[in-house]
N, C-alpha and C positions, 0 to 999 in steps of 0.2 A: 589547386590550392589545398594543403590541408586543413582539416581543423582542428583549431588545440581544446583538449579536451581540459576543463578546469577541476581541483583539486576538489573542489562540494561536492561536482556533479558524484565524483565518486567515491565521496564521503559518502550522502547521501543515499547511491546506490546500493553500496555493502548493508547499510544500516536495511535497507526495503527487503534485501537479500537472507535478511538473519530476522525479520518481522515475519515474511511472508511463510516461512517452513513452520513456524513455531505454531501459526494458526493452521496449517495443513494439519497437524495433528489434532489439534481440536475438534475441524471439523469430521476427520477421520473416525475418531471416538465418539462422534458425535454429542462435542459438552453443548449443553445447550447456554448460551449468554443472554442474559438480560437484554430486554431492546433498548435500555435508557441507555445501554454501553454501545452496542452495536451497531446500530442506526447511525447516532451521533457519529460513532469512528470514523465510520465507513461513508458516510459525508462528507466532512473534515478531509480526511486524506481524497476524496473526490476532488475538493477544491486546492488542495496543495499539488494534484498531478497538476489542473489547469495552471496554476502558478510556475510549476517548475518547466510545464510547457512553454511559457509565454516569455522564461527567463533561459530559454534553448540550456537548459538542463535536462535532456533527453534519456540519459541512464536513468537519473533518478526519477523521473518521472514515469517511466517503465518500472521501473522496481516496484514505486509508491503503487503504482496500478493494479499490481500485483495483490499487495497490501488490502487495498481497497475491496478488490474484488472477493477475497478470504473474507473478508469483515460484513460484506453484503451475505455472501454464504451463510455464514452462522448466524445473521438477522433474518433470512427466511427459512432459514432450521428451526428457527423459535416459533414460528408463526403457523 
């Protein structure tokens, strides 16, 4: 059986896909962010992968991971 892949999931994804490079560079240059920004972020999209997990939106919730994970990086670059 296939599965139909829904029109958010890959809304969603693109959107994680054009977040996650944009902080690669950040951390690249190494900018440093505020923790009251990056902690918070990078929480947040923590609890939006578990959402988009639970709602078998699987691209996006890989992509947000992504997201998440860039955003943890440059809260322990501050630290």
């Amino acid at each position: 059986m296939k599965k139909k892949v829904i029109w958010q999931d890959i809304v969603l994804m693109i959107g994680g896909f054009i977040f996650a490079p944009s902080l690669v560079i950040s951390i690249v240059n190494r900018v440093e962010m505020p923790i009251l920004t990056s902690l918070p972020t990078a929480l947040v999209l923590t609890a939006f992968v578990g959402c988009y997990i639970t709602l078998k939106l699987r691209l996006a919730a890989f992509a947000t991971a992504l997201t998440a994970i860039c955003w943890y990086i440059l809260f322990f670059m501050t630290l």
